[in-house]
LUMNUVO-131834 format. One record per residue (C-alpha): residue in three letters; x, y, z. Coordinates in steps of 0.001 Angstrom, whole numbers, plus 500000, padded with zeros to 6 digits. Example, Ala and Ser with C-alpha at 12.3 -4.5 7.8 and 13.67 -1.06 7.14 Angstrom:
REM residues 2
ALA512300495500507800;SER513670498940507140;
END
This chain:
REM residues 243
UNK258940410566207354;UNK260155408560204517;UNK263235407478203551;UNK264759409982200840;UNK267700408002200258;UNK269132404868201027;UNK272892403755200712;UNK273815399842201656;UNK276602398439202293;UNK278278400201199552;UNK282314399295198067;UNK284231401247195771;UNK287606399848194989;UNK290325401518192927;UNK292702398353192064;UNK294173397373195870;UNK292714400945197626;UNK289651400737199049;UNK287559403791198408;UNK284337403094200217;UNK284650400274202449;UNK281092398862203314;UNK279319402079204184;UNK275431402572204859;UNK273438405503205864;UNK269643406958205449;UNK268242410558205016;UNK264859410914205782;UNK262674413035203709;UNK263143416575204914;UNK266488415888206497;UNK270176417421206365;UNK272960415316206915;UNK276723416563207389;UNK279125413960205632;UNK282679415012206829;UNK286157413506207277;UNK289851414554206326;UNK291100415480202777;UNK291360411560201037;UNK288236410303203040;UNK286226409304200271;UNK283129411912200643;UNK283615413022197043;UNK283930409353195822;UNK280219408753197558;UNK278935411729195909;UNK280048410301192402;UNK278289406433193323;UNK275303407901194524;UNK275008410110190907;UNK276666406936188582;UNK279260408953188096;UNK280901406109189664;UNK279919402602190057;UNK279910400958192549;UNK282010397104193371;UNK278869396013195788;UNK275954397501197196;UNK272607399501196560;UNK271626402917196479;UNK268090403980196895;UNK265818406813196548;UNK262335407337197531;UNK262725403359197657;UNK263414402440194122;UNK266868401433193889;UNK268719403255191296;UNK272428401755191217;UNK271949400894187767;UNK270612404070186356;UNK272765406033184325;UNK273301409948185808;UNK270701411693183836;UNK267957409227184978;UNK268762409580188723;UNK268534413607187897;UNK265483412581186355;UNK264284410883189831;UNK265072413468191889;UNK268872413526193356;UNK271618416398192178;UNK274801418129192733;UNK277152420749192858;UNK280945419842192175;UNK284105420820194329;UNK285438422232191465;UNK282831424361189529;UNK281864422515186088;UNK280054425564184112;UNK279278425465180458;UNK282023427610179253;UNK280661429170176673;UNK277044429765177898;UNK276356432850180039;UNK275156432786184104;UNK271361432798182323;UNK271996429997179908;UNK273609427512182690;UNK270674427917184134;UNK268498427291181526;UNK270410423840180861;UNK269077422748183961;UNK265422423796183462;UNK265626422077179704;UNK262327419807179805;UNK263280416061178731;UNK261406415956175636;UNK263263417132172787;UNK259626418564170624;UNK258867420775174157;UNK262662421726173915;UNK261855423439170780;UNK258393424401171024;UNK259141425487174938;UNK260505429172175007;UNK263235429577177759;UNK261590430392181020;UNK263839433402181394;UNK261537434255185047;UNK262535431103186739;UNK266395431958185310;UNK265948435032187057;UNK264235433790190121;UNK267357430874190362;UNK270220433248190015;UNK268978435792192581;UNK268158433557195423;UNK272030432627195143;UNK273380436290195130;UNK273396437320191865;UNK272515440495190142;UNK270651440947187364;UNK273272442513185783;UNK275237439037186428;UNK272750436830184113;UNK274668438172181105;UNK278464437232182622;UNK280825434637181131;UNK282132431995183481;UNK285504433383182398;UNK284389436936184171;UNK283323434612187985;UNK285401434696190824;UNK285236431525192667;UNK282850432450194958;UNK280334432938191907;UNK281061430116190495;UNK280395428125193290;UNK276767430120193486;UNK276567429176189843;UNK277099425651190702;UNK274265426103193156;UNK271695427541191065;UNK272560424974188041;UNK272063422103190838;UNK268691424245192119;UNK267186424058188498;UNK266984420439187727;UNK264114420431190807;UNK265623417981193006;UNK264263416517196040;UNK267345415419197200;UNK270651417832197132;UNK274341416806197206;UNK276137419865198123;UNK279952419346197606;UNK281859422221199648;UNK279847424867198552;UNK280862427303200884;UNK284829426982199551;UNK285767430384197943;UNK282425432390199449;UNK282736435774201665;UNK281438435991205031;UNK278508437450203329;UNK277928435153200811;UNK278139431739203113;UNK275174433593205074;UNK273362434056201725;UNK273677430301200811;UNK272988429465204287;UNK269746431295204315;UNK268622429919201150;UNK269642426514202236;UNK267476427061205532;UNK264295428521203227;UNK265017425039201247;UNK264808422538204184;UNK261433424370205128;UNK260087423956202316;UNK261162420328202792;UNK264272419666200530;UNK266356416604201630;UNK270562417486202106;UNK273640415814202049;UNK276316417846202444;UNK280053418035202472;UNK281898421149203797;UNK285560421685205902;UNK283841425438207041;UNK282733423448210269;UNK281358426586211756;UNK279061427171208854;UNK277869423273208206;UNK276982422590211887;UNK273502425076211997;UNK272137423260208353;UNK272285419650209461;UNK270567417411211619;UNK272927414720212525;UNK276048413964211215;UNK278547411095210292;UNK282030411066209956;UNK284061408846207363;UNK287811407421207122;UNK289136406087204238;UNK285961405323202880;UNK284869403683206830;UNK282507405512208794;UNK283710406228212474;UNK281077407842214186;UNK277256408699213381;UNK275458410935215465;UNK274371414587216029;UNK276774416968215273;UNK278248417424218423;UNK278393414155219115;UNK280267413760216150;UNK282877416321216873;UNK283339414901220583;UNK284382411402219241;UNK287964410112219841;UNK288073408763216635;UNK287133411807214124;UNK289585414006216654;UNK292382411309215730;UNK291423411374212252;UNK289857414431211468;UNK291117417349213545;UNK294669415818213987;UNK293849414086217650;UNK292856418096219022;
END
């Protein structure tokens, strides 16, 4: 397998605090890999460098081998790489259907306007996350958390990335809707979609990844499967309070 993504030796400095603090990691093509750590780690802070939503002090970030540490966020969406936020970022005044459709928007403006809306694929996107037809009409105002986190999901799902940053996604979901997204996540990585994902619902993250690594204040303290992960000294000091 390939190398999906790439991140070396990467520093993010916020005045004297050290954000990311030299960290490198790989996902291969295909694979699903658990980022976790405490609340202040710095996970959300290596989503943002690896989008340019952040810029980085030193290092390089690569996907499918072209390094992209330069490109602004649209472009890496263009290459391939998206994701959902920790706190849902809808269009506020477009309905579940028209978020959507801002993701499937093609890139050139004369087959925006000549394109009509692909109102199937809207469909197909907001029903493989949970939602009812009778939802693709709904306001962002009218969603419960847990449907705006699906939201966040689908919006993510339409830009047709090959690699997926999923940012607690399960936060604010039922019982029934983690196994939905869970499911669908499953379907994805068969299909051969590349994960990174953040998520404190332990229980739920551990099936969807392959291997996992653990981060402190922007450091990474252990690398391994998931249980190995879990079993380290270190992420029990750090992470789970020395249990």
């Amino acid at each position: 397998m390939s190398t999906a993504l790439q991140v070396s030796n990467l520093v993010k400095r916020f005045g004297g605090l050290v954000a990311t603090n030299n960290l490198s990691f790989s996902l291969k093509e295909g694979e699903s890999l658990g980022l976790i750590g405490p609340n202040g780690a710095g996970k959300t802070t290596v989503f943002s460098q690896i989008m340019g939503e952040l810029r980085q002090n030193s290092g390089t970030i690569e996907l499918f081998g072209d390094e992209i540490s330069t490109l602004s966020t649209p472009q890496r969406i263009r290459a391939g790489v998206s994701r959902t936020y920790q706190i849902p970022r809808p269009f506020g005044e477009m309905s579940v259907a028209e978020n959507i459709r801002v993701g499937l928007m093609p890139d050139n403006i004369w087959q925006m306007i000549v394109s009509p809306p692909d109102t199937r694929r809207e469909r197909e996107l907001a029903l493989s996350v949970g939602f009812l037809k009778a939802d693709l009409g709904r306001m962002p105002t009218e969603l419960a958390m847990g449907d705006l986190r699906k939201l966040e999901m689908a919006r993510t799902m339409a830009t047709a990335p090959k690699v997926m940053l999923l940012d607690e996604v399960f936060a604010g979901l039922t019982t029934g809707e983690i196994a939905q997204i869970s499911d669908l996540i499953q379907s994805m990585r068969k299909d051969g979609m590349t994960f990174l994902i953040v998520s404190h619902d332990l229980p739920a993250l551990e099936p969807l990844i392959d291997r996992a690594i653990a981060i402190e204040r922007g450091t990474m303290i252990a690398e391994g499967t998931f249980s190995e992960v879990m079993n380290d000294k270190a992420v029990q000091a750090s992470y789970l309070g020395g249990v």
